[in-house]
C-alpha positions as CSV (number, residue, x, y, z in Angstrom):
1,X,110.7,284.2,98.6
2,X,109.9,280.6,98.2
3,X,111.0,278.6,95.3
4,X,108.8,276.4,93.4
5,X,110.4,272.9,91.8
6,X,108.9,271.4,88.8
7,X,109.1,267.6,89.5
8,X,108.0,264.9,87.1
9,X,105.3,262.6,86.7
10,X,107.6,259.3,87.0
11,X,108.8,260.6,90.5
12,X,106.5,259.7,93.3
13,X,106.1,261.7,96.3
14,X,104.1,259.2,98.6
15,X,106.0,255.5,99.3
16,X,104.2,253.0,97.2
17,X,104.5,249.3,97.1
18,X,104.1,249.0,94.0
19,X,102.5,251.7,90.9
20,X,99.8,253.3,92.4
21,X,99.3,251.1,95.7
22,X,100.5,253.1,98.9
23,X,99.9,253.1,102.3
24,X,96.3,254.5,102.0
25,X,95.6,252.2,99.6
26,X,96.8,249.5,102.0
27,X,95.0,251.1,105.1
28,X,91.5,250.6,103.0
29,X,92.7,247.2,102.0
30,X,93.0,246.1,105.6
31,X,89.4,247.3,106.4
32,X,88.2,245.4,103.8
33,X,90.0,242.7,105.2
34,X,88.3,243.2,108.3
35,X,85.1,243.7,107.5
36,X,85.4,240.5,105.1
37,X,86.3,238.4,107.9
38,X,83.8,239.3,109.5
39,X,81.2,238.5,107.2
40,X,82.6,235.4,106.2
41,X,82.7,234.0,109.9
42,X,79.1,235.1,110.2
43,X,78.2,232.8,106.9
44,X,80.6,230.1,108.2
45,X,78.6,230.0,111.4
46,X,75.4,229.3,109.0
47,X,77.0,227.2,106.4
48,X,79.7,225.1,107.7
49,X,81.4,225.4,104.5
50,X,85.4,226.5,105.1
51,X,86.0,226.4,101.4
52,X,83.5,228.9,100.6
53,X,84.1,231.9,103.7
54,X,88.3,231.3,102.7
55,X,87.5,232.3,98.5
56,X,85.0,235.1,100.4
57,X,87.8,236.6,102.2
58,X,90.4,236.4,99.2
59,X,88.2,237.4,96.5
60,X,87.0,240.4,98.9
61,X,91.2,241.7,99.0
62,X,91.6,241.1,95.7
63,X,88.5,243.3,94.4
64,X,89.5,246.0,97.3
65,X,93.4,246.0,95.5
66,X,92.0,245.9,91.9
67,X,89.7,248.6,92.6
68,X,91.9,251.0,94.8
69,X,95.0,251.3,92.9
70,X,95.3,253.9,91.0
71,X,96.5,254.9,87.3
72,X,98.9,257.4,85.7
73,X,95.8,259.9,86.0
74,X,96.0,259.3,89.9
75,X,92.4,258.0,89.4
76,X,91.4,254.6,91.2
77,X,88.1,252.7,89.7
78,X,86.8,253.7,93.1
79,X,87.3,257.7,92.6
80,X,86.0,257.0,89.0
81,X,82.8,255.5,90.2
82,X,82.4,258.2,93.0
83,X,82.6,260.7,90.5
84,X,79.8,259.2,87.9
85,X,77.4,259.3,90.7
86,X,78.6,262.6,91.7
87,X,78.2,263.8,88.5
88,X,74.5,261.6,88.0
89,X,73.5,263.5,91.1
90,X,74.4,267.3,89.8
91,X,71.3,269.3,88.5
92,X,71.5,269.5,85.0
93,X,68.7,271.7,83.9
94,X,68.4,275.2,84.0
95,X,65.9,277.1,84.8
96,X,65.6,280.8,83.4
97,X,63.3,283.1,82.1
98,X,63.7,284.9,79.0
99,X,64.4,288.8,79.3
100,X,63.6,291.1,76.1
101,X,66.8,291.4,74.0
102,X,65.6,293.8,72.1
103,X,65.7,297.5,73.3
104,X,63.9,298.4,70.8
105,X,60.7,297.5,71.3
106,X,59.1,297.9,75.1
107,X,57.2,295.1,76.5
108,X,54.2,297.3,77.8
109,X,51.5,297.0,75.2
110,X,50.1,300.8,76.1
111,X,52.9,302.2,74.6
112,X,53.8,303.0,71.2
């Protein structure tokens, strides 16, 4: 028989750095980071401007943090945006056809 324990919100289960930023969250973060660096070398090559590809790259982490930690709910702004257009993507009209409701009567005009 297995035992089940009841633990409380405040308690967390994964380590975090600080509320609701863990080690996935700091995984993600790091690709960012990559991918940023990336991009800003590629518009350094074409620019020559330091100041601009170094504000890139920081602004770029700075978004990725803001947008992947997540709140009490356990909801980042990134799960909350994948689940509007998840949600803006669902079928939301039915289509059915109408049955006869009412024994009563029969459908077949022949009959009376």
């Amino acid at each position: 028989m297995k035992k089940t324990i009841k633990i409380p919100a405040q308690i967390r289960l994964k380590t975090e750095f600080f509320e609701g930023y863990g080690m996935e969250e700091l995984v993600k973060t790091i690709i960012v980071l990559a991918v940023a660096v990336v991009i800003s070398y590629i518009i350094y090559l074409f620019t020559r401007v330091m100041l601009f590809s170094t504000f890139f790259v920081i602004g770029s982490v700075v978004i990725a943090v803001v947008f992947l930690t997540k709140n009490r709910n356990n909801f980042s702004m990134a799960d909350n945006i994948k689940n509007i257009i998840k949600y803006e993507l669902m079928q939301k009209r039915y289509k059915y056809e109408r049955s006869n409701f009412d024994k009563t009567r029969t459908t077949n005009k022949n009959v009376k």
